[in-house]
N, C-alpha and C positions, 0 to 999 in steps of 0.2 A: 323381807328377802332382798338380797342386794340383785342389782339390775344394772346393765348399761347400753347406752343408745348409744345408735352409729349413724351420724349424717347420712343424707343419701346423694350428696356430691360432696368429695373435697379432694384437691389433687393427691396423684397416686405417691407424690414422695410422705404422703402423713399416714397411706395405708396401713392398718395395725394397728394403729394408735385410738385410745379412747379417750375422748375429748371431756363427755358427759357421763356420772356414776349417776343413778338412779339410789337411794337407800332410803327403804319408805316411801313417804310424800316428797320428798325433798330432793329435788337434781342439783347434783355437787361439779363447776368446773374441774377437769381433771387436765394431765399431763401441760401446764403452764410452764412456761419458762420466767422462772427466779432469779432473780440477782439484788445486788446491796449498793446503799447507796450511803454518804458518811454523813451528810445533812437529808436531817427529819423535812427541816423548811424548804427545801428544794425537791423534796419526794415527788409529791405528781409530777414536775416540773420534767424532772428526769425519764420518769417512767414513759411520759409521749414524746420525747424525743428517744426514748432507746424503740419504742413502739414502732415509731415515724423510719426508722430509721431500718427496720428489720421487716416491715411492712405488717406489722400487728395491729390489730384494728380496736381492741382490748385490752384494758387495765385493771388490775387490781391491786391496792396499795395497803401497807402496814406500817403502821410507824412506832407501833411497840409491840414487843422488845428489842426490838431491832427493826430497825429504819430498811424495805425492804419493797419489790413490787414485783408483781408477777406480769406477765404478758399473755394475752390468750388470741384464738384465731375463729374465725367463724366459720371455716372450714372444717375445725372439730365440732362445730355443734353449739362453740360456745357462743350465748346470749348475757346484755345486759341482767343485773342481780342477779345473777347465778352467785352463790356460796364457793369459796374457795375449799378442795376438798383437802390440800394438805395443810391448808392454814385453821381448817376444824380441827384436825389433830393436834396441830403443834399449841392451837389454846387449852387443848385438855391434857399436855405432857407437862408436867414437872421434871422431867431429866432427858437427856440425849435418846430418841426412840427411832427404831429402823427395821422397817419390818416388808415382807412381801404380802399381801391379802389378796384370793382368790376371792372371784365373782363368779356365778353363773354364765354359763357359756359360753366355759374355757377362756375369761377373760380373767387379769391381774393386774394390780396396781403394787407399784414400788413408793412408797414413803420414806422419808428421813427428815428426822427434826433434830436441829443440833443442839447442844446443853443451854446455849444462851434463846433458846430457842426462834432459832430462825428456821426458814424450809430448805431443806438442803437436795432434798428428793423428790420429784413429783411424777411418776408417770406409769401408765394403765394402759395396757394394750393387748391384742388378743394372742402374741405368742408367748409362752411358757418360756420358749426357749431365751425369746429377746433377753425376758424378765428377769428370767434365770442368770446369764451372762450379767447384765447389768446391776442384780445385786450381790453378788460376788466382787465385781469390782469396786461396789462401792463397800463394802463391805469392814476391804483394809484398807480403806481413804480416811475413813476418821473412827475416835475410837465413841463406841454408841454404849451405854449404859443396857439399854434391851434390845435384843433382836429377834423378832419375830418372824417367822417361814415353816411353809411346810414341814412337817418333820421328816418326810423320806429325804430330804437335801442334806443331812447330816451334819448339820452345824451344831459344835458343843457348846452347852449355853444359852442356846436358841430355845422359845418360849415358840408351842406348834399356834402355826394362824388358828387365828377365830373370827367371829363375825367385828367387820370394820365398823358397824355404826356406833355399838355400846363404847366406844376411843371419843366419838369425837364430841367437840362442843360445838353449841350457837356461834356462832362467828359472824360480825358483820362486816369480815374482807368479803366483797363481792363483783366481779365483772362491771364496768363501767365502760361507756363509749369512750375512744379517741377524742372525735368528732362523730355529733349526731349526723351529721347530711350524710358524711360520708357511707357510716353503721347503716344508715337506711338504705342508701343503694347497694351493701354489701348482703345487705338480707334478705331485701326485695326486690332487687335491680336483674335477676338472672342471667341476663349475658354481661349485663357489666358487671356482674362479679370478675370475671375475663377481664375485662376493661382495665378495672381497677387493679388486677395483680400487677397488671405492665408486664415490662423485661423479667421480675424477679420470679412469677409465677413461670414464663413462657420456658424461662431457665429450670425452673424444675419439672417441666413437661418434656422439653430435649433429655434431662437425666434422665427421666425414666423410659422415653423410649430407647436410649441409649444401653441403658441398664437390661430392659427387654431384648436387643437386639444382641449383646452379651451374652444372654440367657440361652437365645435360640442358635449361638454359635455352635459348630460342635467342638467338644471338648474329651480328650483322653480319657477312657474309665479308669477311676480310681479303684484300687482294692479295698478293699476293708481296712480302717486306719486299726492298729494293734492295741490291745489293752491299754489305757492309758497306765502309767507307772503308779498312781497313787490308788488306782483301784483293786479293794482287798484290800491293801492296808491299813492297821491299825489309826484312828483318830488322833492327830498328835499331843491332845493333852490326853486322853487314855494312855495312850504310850508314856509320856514323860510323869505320867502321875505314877503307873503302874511299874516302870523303873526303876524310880527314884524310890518307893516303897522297897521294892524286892533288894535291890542292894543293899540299906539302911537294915532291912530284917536279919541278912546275913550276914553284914559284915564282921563283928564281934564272931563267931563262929566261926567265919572263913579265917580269921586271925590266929584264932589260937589252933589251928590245926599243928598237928605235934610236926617240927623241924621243915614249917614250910611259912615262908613269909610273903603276904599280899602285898600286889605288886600294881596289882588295877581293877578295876570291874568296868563289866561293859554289859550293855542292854541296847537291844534294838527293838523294843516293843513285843517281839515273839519268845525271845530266849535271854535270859542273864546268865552271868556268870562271873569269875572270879579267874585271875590270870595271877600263878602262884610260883617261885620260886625257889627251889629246895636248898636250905643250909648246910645241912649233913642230914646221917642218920638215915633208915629205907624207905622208899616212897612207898611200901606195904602200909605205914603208918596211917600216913595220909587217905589212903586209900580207905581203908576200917574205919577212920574216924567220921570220912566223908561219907559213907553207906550208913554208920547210924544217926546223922545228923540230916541227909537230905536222902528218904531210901529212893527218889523221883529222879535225883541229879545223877550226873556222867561226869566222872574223871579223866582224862585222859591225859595218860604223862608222857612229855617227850624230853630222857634226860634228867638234866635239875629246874624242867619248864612242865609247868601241867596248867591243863585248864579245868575248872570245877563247871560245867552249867546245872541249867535245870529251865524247862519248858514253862512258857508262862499261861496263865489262862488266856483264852479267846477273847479278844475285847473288841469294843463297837469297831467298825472298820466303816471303808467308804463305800459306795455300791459300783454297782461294773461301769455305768457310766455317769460318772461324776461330772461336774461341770469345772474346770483349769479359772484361773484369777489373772488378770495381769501384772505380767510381774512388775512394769514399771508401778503399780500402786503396789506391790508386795514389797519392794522396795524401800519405796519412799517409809511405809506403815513401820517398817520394822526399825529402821533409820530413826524416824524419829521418835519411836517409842524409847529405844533404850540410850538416843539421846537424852529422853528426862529422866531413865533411870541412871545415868551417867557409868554405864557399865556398854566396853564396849563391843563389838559385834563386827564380825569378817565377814561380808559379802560377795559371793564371787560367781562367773557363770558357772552353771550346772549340765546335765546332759542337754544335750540336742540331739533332733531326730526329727524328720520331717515332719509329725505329727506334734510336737509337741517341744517349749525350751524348757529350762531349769534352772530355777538361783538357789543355791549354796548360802548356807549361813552359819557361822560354827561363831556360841557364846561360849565364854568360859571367866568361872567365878567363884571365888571361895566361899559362897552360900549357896543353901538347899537350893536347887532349880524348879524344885517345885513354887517359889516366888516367880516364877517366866510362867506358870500357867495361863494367867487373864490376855497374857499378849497372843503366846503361840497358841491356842486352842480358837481362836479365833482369826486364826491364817487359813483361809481354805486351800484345797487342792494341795496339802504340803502333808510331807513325813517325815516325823523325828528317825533319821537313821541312826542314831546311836547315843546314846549317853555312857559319859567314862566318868567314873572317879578315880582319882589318881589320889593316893596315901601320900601323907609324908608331913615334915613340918606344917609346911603349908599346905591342907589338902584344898586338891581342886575339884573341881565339877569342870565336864566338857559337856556340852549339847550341841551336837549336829544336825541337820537335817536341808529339806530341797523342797522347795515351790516349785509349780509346774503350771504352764502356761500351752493353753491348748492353740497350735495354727494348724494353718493351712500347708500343704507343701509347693512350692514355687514348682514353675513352670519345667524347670532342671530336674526338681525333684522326683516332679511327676514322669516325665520322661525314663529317668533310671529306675521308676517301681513299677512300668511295663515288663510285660515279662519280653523276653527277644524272641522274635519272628523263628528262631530256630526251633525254639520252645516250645511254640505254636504248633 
C-alpha cells in the first residue's frame, strides 16, 4: 500500500508538499528539484554549488542517460540514501511517460520522464487541486508517449492511474549529504536548523506571514464564477474524429443531390452539415432526395442557398468543472508541433471574460485532419469549434477551435461583478 510521511517541522512556504512516499518497505525521496548539466565529469561538482547556492542541503546525481542532479531539503523529510522516486521511474521507462498517481490520504504525485530519459517531473503534494493545475500545464510542454491520470480528468489517450510501485525500478540515485557537519546540524541541531537557513529561510517566514496577513484582509465577495466555456463540450478529438467521419460518409451523397451543388460542410462536434447551392430546376427535388437519403437531417432553403444538417451522436464531453491550461504553454505546444509538421497554424487571442482567456487557433490543409488527432486531443481545456471542408480543385480542410485558460478577475473586475448598492 502506498503511504507518505509529513515532517513535523518545515517552513510554511513548502506546506502541501510531500517530500517522502512510503511504497512497501522502501521510503522514496519525493518533489526534488532537477536540472541538467552538459559535462558528466563536472556532475557532483555542479550539483553542490547549484545546492550551495539555493540553500539545499542534499544531492542526488545521475549521469546516465543523461548527465542530471536533483536537490532535496531536509525540511521535506528528506535523508541521506533515500532512493530517488522519479528517477525509479524514469530507469523502468523505455519511452516519454507522464502520469499523475494518487496515494492514500488524498495525497499525489506528478511524474514526467522525457524520451531521452531524463526527470522532467517530480512532485507529490497533498492538494488535488495544485496537482491537478500542474499537470495540465505540463501536459502541453512536451509531447509524452503515455499519460497517465485519473480518468474522471478527461484526458483522450490518457491510460486511468494504477498503483505507482509495479513502474518503478531498483535505482541507485540516492540522496547524499552537501557537507556531513553541516547535514548533522541540520538534522540534529534543532534551533540551528533556524540558524543555518539565515536571511533565505527568515525570507520565507516574512512571505508567509505576509501571505497570512493577505489572507486575513478583508476582501469583496465574489459571485459564483459561470460555467467555464469548455464544460459540456465535446472532447476535441471525439469532435474532430467524429466530424471528419460524418462529412466523408456524406459527401458523395450530398453531391449528387439532383440540381444542387456542394458548396462547404461544416461540423461543430454537435451537428454536421452540408451548405448547398441551387443550379436551376425546384428545390422540391432536393428536398425528396434529402428525406430518403438522411430521413434524421433538416433542409432548410433560403432561395438558390440551403442547408442539409443532421444531429450527431453524444460524445465524451468535459465535466462541469474542468481544470483550464496555460495558454502560454498551449501556445508554445501547438507552435511547435506543427512547426515539425511544417503545416501552418494562425494563433490569435480568443474570448475574454473575467473568469477566464482564450487562444484561437485555425489549421487548414489539403489532408484528412484526422492526421491533427495525436496533437489536438491532447490540448486540454480546448474545443474544436468547427471543422469545414471546402470542395473544389483543391479541396481543403479548415479546423478551428479555442484554449481556455482559467483566472482570477482583477481587482476592477471584481468591483464591476458587485452588484450596486441600489440593487441591494
Amino acid at each position: 500500500m502506498d503511504q507518505y510521511e509529513t515532517p513535523t517541522h518545515r517552513p510554511q512556504a513548502m506546506q502541501g508538499l510531500i517530500g517522502v512516499v512510503k511504497l512497501g518497505r522502501r521510503h522514496y525521496a519525493a518533489s526534488l528539484i532537477w536540472n541538467h548539466t552538459e559535462n558528466d565529469k563536472t556532475l557532483a561538482a555542479e550539483a553542490r554549488e547549484a545546492a550551495a547556492r539555493v540553500g539545499a542541503e542534499l544531492i542526488a546525481v545521475r549521469s546516465a542517460p543523461v548527465a542530471q542532479y536533483g536537490l532535496g531539503d531536509v525540511m521535506l523529510g528528506h535523508k541521506p540514501g533515500q532512493p530517488s522516486l522519479a528517477a525509479a521511474l524514469a530507469e523502468a521507462s523505455q519511452s516519454a511517460i507522464y502520469g499523475v498517481w494518487p496515494l492514500p490520504g488524498q495525497g499525489w504525485c506528478l511524474l514526467g520522464v522525457r524520451g531521452d530519459g531524463s526527470v522532467a517531473y517530480d512532485k507529490c503534494t497533498h492538494s488535488e487541486s495544485a496537482i491537478r493545475d500542474a499537470f495540465f500545464d505540463g501536459l502541453v510542454a512536451e509531447v509524452w508517449d503515455q499519460v497517465i491520470c485519473p480518468a474522471d480528468w478527461q484526458v483522450e489517450g490518457s491510460t486511468a492511474a494504477e498503483a505507482l510501485a509495479p513502474r518503478l525500478a531498483a535505482t541507485k540515485v540516492k540522496l547524499r549529504p552537501l557537507k556531513v557537519d553541516t547535514l548533522r546540524w541540520l538534522l540534529y541541531g534543532g534551533a540551528a536548523v533556524l540558524a543555518l537557513g539565515g536571511a533565505g529561510y527568515g525570507y520565507q517566514q516574512w512571505q508567509a506571514q505576509q501571505a497570512a496577513h493577505i489572507a486575513r484582509a478583508p476582501r469583496p465577495s465574489l459571485p459564483a464564477p459561470p460555467p467555464m466555456p469548455w464544460a459540456g463540450q465535446p472532447l476535441p478529438g471525439a469532435a474532430l474524429a467524429t466530424c471528419v467521419d460524418s462529412i466523408l460518409a456524406h459527401r458523395l451523397d450530398a453531391a449528387s443531390l439532383p440540381v444542387w451543388r456542394l458548396s462547404a460542410a461544416r461540423c461543430d462536434g454537435r451537428e454536421a452539415g452540408f451548405q448547398l447551392r441551387r443550379q436551376h430546376g425546384s428545390p422540391h427535388w432536393a428536398a425528396d432526395a434529402a428525406q430518403r437519403a438522411w430521413p434524421s437531417a433538416t433542409l432548410a432553403i433560403n432561395g438558390d442557398s440551403a442547408r442539409l444538417s443532421w444531429p450527431l451522436p453524444a460524445l465524451p464531453h468535459y465535466p462541469a468543472n474542468g481544470a483550464g491550461v496555460s495558454l502560454m504553454a498551449a501556445r508554445r505546444y501547438l507552435q511547435n508541433q506543427f512547426d515539425e509538421l511544417q503545416l501552418p497554424i494562425k494563433l490569435s487571442d480568443g474570448d475574454r471574460q473575467p473568469w477566464w482567456n482564450g487562444l484561437k487557433y485555425e489549421i487548414e490543409t489539403p489532408f484528412d485532419p484526422a492526421r491533427l488527432l495525436p496533437i489536438l486531443s491532447r490540448l486540454p481545456a480546448s474545443v474544436v469549434t468547427e471543422v469545414r471542408l471546402v470542395p473544389g480543385e483543391k479541396t481543403r480542410w479548415v479546423v478551428e477551435g479555442q484554449v481556455f485558460e482559467r483566472r482570477q478577475p482583477s481587482p476592477e473586475e471584481i468591483q464591476a461583478l458587485q452588484p450596486s448598492e441600489r440593487s441591494s
